[in-house]
C-alpha positions in Angstrom: -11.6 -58.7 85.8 -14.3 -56.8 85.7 -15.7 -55.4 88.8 -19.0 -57.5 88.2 -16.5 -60.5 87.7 -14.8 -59.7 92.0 -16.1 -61.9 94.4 -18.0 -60.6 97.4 -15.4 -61.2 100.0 -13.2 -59.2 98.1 -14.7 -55.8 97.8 -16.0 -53.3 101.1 -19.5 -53.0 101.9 -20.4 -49.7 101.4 -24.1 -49.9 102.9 -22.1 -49.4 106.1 -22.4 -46.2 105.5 -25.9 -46.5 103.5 -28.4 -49.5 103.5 -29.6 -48.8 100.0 -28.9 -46.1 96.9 -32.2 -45.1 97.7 -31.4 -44.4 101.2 -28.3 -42.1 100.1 -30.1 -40.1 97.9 -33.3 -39.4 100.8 -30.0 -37.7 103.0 -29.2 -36.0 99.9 -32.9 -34.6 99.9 -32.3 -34.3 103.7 -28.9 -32.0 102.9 -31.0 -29.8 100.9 -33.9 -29.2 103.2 -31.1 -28.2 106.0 -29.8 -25.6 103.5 -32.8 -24.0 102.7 -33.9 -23.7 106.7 -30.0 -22.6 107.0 -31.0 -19.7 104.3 -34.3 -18.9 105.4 -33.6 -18.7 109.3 -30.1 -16.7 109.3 -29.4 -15.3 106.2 -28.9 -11.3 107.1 -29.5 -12.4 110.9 -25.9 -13.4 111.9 -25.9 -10.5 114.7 -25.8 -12.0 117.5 -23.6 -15.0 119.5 -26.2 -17.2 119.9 -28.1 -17.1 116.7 -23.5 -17.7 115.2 -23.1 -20.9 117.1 -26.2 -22.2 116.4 -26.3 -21.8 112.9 -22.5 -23.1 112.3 -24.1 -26.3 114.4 -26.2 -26.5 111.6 -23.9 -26.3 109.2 -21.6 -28.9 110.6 -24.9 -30.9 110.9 -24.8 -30.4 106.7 -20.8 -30.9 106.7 -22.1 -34.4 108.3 -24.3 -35.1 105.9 -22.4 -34.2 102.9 -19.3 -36.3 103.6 -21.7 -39.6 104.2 -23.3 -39.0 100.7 -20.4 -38.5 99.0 -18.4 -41.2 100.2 -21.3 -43.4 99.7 -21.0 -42.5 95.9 -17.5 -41.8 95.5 -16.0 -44.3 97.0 -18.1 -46.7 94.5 -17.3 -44.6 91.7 -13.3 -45.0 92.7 -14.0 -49.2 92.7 -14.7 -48.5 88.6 -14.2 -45.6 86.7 -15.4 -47.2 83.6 -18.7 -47.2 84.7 -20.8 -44.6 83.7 -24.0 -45.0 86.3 -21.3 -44.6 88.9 -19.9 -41.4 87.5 -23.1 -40.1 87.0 -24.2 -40.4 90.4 -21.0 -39.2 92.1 -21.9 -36.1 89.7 -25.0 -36.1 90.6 -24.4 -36.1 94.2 -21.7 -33.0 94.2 -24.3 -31.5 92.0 -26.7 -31.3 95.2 -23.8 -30.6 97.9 -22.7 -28.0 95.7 -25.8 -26.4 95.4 -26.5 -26.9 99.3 -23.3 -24.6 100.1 -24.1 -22.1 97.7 -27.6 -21.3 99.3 -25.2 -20.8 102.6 -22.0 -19.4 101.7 -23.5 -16.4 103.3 -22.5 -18.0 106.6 -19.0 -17.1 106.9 -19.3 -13.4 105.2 -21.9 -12.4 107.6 -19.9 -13.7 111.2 -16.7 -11.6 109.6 -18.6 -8.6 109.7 -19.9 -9.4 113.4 -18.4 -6.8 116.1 -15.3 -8.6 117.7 -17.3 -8.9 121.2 -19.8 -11.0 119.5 -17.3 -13.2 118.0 -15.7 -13.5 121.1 -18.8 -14.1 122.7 -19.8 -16.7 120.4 -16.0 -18.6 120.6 -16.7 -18.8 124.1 -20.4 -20.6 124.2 -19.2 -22.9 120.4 -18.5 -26.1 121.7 -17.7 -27.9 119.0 -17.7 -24.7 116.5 -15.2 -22.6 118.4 -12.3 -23.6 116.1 -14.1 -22.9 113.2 -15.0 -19.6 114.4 -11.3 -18.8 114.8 -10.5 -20.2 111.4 -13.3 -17.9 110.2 -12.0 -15.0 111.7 -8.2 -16.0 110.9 -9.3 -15.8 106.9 -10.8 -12.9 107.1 -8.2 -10.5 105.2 -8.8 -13.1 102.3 -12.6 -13.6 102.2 -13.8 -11.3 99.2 -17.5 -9.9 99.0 -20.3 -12.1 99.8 -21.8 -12.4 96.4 -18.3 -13.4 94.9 -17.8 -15.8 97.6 -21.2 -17.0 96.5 -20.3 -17.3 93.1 -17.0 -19.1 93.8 -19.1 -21.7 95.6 -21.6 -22.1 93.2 -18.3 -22.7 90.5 -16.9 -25.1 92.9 -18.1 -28.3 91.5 -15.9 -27.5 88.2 -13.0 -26.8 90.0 -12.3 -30.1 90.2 -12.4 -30.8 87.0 -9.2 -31.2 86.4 -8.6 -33.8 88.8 -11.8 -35.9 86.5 -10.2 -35.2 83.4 -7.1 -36.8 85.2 -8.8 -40.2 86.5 -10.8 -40.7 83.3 -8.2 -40.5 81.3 -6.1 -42.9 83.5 -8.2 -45.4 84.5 -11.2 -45.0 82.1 -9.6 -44.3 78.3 -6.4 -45.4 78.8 -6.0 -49.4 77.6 -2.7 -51.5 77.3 -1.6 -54.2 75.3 0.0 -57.1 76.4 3.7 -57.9 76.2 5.9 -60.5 75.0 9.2 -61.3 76.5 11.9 -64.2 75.4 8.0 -65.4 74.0 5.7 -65.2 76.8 3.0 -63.4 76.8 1.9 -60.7 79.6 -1.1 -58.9 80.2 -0.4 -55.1 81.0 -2.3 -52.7 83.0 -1.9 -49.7 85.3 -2.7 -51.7 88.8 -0.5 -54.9 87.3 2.4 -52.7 86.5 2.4 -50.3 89.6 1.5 -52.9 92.0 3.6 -56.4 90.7 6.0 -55.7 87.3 7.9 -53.0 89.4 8.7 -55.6 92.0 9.6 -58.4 89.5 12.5 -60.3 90.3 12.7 -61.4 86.3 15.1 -57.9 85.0 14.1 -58.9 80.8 10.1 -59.0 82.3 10.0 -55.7 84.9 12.5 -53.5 82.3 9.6 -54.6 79.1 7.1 -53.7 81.7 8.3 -50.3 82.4 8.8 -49.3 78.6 5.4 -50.6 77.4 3.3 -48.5 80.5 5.6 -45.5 79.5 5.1 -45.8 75.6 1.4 -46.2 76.2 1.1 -43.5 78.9 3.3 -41.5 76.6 0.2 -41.3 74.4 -1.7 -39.2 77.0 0.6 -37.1 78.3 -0.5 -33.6 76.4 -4.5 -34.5 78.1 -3.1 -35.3 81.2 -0.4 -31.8 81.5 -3.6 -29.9 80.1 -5.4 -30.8 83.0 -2.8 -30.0 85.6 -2.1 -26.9 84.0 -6.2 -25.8 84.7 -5.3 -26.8 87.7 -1.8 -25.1 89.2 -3.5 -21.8 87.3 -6.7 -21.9 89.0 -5.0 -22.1 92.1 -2.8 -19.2 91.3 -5.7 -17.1 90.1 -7.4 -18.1 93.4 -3.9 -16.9 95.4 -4.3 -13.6 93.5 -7.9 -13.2 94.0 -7.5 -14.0 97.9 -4.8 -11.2 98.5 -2.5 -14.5 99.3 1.5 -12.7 98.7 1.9 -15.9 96.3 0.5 -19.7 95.6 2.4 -21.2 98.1 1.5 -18.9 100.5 -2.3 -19.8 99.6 -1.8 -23.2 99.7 -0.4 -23.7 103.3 -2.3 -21.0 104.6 -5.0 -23.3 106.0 -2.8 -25.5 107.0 -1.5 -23.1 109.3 2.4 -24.0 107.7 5.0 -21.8 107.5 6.7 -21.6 104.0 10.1 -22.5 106.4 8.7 -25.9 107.3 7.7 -26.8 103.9 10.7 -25.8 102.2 12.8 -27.6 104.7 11.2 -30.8 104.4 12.3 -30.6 100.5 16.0 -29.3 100.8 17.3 -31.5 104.0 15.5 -34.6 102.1 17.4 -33.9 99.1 20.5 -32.7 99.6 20.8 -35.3 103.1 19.2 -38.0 102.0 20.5 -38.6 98.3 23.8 -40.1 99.3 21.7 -42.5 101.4 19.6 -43.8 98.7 22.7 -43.6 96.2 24.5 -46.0 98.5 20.7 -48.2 98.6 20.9 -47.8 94.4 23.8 -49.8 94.2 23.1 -52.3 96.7 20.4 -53.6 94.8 22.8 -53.5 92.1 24.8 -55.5 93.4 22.4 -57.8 94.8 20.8 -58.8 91.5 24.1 -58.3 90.0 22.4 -56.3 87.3 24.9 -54.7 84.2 23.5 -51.4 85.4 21.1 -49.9 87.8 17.8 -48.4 86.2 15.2 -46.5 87.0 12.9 -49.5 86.3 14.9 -51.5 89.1 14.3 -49.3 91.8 11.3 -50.9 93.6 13.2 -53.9 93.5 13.5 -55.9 97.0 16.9 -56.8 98.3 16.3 -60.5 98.3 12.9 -61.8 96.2 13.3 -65.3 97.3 12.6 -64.4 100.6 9.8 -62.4 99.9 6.5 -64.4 100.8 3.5 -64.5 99.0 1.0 -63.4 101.7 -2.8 -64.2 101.9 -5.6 -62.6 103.1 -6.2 -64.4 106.0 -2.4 -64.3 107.0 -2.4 -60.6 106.5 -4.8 -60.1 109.2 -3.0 -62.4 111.5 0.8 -60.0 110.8 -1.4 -57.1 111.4 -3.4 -58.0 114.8 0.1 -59.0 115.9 2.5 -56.8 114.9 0.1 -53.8 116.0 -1.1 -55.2 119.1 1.4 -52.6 121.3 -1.3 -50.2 120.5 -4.0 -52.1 123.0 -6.7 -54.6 122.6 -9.2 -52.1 121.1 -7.3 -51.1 118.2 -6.5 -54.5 117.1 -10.8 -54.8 117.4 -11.1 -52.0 115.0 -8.5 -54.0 113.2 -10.7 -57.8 113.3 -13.7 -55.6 112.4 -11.6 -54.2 109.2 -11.8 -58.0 108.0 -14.5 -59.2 109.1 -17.0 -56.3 108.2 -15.7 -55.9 105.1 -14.3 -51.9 105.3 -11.1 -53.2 102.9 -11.8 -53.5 99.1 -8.9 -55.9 97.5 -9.6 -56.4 94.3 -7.7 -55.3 91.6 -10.4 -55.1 88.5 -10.4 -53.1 85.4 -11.3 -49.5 85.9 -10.2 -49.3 90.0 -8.5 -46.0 91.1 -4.8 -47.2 91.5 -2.9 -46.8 94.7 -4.2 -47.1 98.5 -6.7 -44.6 100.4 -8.4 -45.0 103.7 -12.0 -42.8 104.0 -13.9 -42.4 107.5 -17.4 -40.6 107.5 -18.1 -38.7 110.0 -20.8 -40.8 112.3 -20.0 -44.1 110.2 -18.4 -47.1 112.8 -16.3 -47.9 109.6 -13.5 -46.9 107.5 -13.4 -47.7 103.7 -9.8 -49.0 102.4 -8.7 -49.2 98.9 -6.2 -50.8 97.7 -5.4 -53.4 95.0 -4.2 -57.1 96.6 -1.2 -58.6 95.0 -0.3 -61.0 98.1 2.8 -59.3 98.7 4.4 -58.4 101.8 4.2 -54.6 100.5 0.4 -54.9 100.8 0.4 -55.9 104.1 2.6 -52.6 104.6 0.0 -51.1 102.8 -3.0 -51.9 104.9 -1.2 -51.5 108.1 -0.6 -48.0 106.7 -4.1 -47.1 105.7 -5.4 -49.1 108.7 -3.4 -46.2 110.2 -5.5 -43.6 108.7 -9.0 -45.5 110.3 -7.1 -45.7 113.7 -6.6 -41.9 113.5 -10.3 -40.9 112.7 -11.5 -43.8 114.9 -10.2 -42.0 118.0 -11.0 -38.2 116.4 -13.8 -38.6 115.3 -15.2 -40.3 118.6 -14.6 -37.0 120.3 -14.3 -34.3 118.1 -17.2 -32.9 116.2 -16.9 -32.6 112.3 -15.7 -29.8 111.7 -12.5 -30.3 114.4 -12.4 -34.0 112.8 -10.5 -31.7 109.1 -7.1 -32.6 110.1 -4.1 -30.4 108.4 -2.7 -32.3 105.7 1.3 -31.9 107.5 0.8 -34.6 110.3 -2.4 -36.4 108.6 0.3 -39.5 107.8 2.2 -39.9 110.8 -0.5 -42.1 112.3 -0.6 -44.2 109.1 3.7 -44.4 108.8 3.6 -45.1 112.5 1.9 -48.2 111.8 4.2 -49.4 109.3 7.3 -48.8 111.4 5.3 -50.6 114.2 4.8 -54.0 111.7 8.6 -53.6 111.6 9.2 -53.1 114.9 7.1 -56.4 115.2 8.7 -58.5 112.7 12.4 -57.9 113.9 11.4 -59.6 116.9 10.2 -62.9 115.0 13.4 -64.5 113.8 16.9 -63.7 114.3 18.4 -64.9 111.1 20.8 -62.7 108.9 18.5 -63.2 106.3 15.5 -62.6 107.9 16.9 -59.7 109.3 17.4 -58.1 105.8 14.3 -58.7 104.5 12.7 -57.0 107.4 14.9 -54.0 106.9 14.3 -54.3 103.0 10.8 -53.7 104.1 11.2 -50.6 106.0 13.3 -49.2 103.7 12.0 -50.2 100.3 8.4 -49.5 101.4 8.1 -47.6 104.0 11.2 -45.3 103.7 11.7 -45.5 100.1 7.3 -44.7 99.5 7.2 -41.4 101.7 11.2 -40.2 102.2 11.9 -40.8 98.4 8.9 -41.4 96.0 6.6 -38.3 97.5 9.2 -36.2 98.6 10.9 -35.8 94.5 7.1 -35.2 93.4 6.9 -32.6 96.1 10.5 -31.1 94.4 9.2 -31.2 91.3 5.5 -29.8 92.2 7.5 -26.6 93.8 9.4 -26.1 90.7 6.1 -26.1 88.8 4.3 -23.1 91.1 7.1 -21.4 90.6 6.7 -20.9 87.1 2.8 -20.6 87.6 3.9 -17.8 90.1 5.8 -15.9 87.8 2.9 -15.9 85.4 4.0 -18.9 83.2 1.9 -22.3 82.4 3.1 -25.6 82.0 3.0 -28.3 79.2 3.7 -31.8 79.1 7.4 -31.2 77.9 7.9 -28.9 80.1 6.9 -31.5 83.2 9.2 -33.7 82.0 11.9 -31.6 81.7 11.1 -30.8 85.5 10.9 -34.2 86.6 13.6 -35.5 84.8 15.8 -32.2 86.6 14.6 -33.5 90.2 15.9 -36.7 89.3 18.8 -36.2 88.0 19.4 -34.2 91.3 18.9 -36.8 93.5 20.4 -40.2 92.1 23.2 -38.6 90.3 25.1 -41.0 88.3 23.9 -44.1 90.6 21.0 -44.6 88.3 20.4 -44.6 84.6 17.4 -42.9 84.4 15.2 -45.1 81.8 13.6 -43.6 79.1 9.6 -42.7 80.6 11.6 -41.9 84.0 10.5 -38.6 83.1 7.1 -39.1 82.8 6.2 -40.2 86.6 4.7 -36.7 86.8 1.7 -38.1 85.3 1.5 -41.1 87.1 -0.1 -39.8 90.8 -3.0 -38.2 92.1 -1.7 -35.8 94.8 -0.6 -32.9 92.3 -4.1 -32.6 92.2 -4.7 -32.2 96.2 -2.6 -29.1 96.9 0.8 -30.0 98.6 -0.1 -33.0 99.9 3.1 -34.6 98.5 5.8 -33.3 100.8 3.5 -34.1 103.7 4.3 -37.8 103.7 7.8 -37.4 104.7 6.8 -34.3 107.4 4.1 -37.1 108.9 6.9 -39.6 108.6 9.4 -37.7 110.7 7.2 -37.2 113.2 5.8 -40.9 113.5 9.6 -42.0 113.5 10.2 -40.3 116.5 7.1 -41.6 118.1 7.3 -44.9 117.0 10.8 -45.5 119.0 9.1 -44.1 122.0 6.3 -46.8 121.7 8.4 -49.5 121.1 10.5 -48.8 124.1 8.0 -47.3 126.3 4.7 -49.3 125.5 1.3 -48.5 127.2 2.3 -44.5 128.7 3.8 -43.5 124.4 0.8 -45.3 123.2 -2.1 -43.1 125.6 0.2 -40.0 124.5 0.0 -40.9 121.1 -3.6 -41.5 121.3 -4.1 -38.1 122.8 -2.4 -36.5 120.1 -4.6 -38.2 117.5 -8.0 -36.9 119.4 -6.8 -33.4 119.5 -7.7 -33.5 115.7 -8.0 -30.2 113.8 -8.2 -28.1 117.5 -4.2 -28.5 117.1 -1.7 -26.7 114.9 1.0 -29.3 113.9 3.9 -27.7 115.5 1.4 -28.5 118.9 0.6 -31.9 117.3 4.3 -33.0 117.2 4.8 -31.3 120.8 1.7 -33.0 121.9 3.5 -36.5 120.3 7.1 -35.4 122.3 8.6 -34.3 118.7 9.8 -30.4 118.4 9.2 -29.9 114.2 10.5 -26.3 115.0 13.7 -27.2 114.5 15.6 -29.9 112.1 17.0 -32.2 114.0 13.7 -34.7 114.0 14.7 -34.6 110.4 18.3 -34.9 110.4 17.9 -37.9 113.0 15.0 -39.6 110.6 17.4 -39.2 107.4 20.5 -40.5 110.0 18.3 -43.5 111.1 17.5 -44.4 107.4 21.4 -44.3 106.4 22.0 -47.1 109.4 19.0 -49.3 108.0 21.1 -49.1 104.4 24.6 -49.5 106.4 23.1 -52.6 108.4 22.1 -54.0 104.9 25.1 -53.6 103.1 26.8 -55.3 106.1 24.5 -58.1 106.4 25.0 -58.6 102.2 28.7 -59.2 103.0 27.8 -61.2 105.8 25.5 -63.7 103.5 27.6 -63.7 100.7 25.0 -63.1 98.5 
């Protein structure tokens, strides 16, 4: 459809955030006038501790701002790329924020050149600023002179270029045929294929599925590496010009990471989980007694004919449910998620693919994305993002914005929680054999198979490629594939034929674009595995811990986050029992397949 075509009931209600565009655009005007008071009443004047703190409140008073307006226009631009009024007023609107921060980047350069007393001074009176004073002073060795850092802001709403040239080719330019198969007809697009033809039972249908998208994205995939090249050497030039020892180094830096915990996460995953998955591979082989196992058959589910098609309405009923062990308000927020329309479903022509959950600071609502295919996997899905506006629903209640930026390592455990959680939940509902492996099908498929597998081998693949933009090298589209492809073969082995197009699933998600988000999923993962075993057992005390953890927002490292959650991430062995608790799911599925029979 198009998006004028989507019924009401199906799309979020962004004047949550805003009553009217008119509205948006007067706190736009409002963003501007808080700048130029910002500029005019402390520029050169950051002496003091008082006159510190009170400007940074106003500056999280802009942050505030800001994030409203451009969630009020991004997140419609997201609903339909192909629509130029949208683009141009989420353009329009980082025009004005990026202007805003360029009349202040001042701010930060002046309180690193405060005497230390001052700054201690000013730590100790913050409130709500104190933690980014300390992050302030932690950067200092990397801030450059004041009118570079100027400069660098005033460049900063072309730096994400990249990442535009990336969505408009995708979901603006890019348009597929339909297919034929044993002569029916089917309609093709990037939603249809990533969200229903790589779950289709029918092997002739999903396998023509797969090599039409890859043909056709094929077409694209010199644009595409051209903009991730801009990208990965941007950030390398921006490593260099910090004083940062290399690009990884700059990239976890404010995450407060150590290279140790990120590499980690990618070799223990790969090396200890592959036999796991291999083992999974051929199961579904098995299962659909396939003549060999693809890499167009991997999102498969163990049994399709026991995989119901779920509606709306009995979404919100598995989710209110099977998340109700986290107390009567956070099945509220969920009720509210329906009924107040934060969740946008449709799946029309020009929609950013995938899921996201946004929460404004100051808005009583989060905005979820996703595109509805009434599958069990989007129920998954929405218990995972409504994991992300659980988390912000308890930060951002008590935190103010700037402690509300929460380090990218532990930002999905409360959203993978969730989704272990609905499992937890659904075990309890039937006993059957059957029933039983569908459940873990679920868990595994989606929840293990999305985060542990999927993210995790484009986080091995996205170190491969800073590695050659660290050594001075950029990167082409063949040269991505080649990478992929490598990471791949690595990790199935000879358990999977790796399709033709296999190669190209570099160019198929958004996260190369956001840093190293990628490998996050799995660290968030590990963390909300452990926890998620200690609320299922525990109950009410695990959930107010959890909650705790998940109001500490950014004032927390993640290595205190985990502790704060009962999971030491200093060591491996959260890891190793994750990756050991995923191999029983698989053993308990290949036991219950001989059981059945079939």
């Amino acid at each position: 459809m198009k998006r004028s075509e989507v019924p009401v009931n199906m799309t979020w209600d962004l004047g949550l955030i805003y009553k009217t565009p008119e509205e948006a655009w007067a706190a736009a005007d409002e963003l501007t006038a808080l700048s130029d008071k910002i500029e005019s009443e402390y520029k050169g004047r950051l002496k003091d501790a008082k006159s510190i703190v009170d400007c940074l409140h106003l500056c999280e008073k802009m942050d505030e701002i800001s994030g409203r307006v451009a969630n009020y226009f991004g997140l419609d631009m997201e609903t339909d790329y192909s629509d130029s009024e949208k683009v141009a007023n989420s353009g329009k609107a980082d025009s004005i924020a990026t202007e805003a921060y360029t009349k202040t980047s001042f701010v930060d350069s002046e309180i690193i050149e405060a005497d230390s007393a001052v700054l201690e001074e000013a730590m100790r009176i913050g409130g709500t600023v104190s933690q980014k004073l300390r992050k302030i002073i932690r950067a200092k060795a990397h801030y450059l002179s004041p009118e570079t850092e100027k400069a660098l802001t005033a460049l900063s709403e072309f730096m994400g270029t990249p990442y535009d040239v990336y969505n408009q080719a995708k979901l603006s330019d890019m348009r597929f045929d339909d297919f034929t198969v044993n002569g029916k007809t089917y309609p093709l697009g990037y939603a249809l294929f990533e969200d229903e033809y790589e779950y289709e039972a029918d092997t002739d249908v999903r396998r023509a599925a797969f090599r039409h998208f890859s043909d056709k994205i094929k077409e694209y995939e010199n644009v595409t590496a051209t903009a991730y090249n801009a990208l990965v050497r941007k950030e390398k030039t921006m490593a260099n010009l910090r004083g940062h020892k290399d690009v990884f180094d700059y990239l976890l830096f404010e995450e407060e990471v150590t290279r140790d915990l990120y590499d980690r996460q990618i070799d223990v995953i790969m090396e200890k989980l592959a036999p796991h998955m291999r083992k999974y591979a051929k199961l579904l082989q098995k299962v659909h007694k396939l003549d060999k196992m693809t890499y167009a058959d991997l999102k498969l589910s163990v049994d399709p004919g026991f995989d119901p098609r779920v509606s709306i309405e009995e979404a919100e009923k598995y989710l209110v449910d099977g998340l109700a062990v986290m107390g009567g308000e956070y099945v509220e927020m969920i009720k509210k998620a329906f009924k107040e329309r934060w969740i946008d479903f449709a799946n029309n022509d020009g929609k950013c693919t995938g899921g996201f959950c946004s929460s404004p600071y100051g808005v009583p609502a989060s905005f979820i994305l996703l595109s509805w295919q009434n599958r069990m996997a989007d129920v998954f899905t929405l218990a995972h993002e409504l994991g992300h506006a659980g988390h912000f629903k308890e930060c951002n209640a008590v935190q103010g914005c700037f402690d509300t930026e929460v380090p990218s390592y532990f930002v999905e455990s409360p959203s993978t929680i969730n989704e272990l959680l609905l499992t937890g939940y659904l075990e309890k509902t039937n006993p059957d054999p059957r029933f039983r492996r569908w459940v873990l099908s679920c868990t595994v498929g989606k929840t293990y198979y999305h985060n542990f597998v999927t993210h995790l081998l484009e986080a091995a693949y996205q170190r491969e490629v800073y590695k050659l933009v660290d050594a001075g090298e950029s990167v082409q589209a063949d040269t991505l594939s080649e990478i992929f492809k490598d990471v791949l073969t690595r990790f199935w082995g000879d358990a999977v034929e790796l399709t033709e197009g296999a190669e190209l699933t570099w160019m198929r998600q958004p996260h190369y674009y956001m840093g190293l988000y990628s490998y996050t999923y799995s660290a968030g993962l590990t963390i909300s595995t452990a926890m998620s075993k200690r609320i299922l057992t525990e109950g009410a005390p695990a959930v107010e811990d959890w909650k705790k953890a998940l109001r500490a927002g950014s004032t927390v490292t993640p290595l205190e986050f985990a502790k704060m959650a009962g999971v030491d991430i200093s060591t491996d062995r959260p890891l190793l029992e994750t990756i050991e608790y995923i191999g029983s799911l698989i053993d308990e599925m290949c036991e219950l397949t001989e059981q059945l029979g079939f």
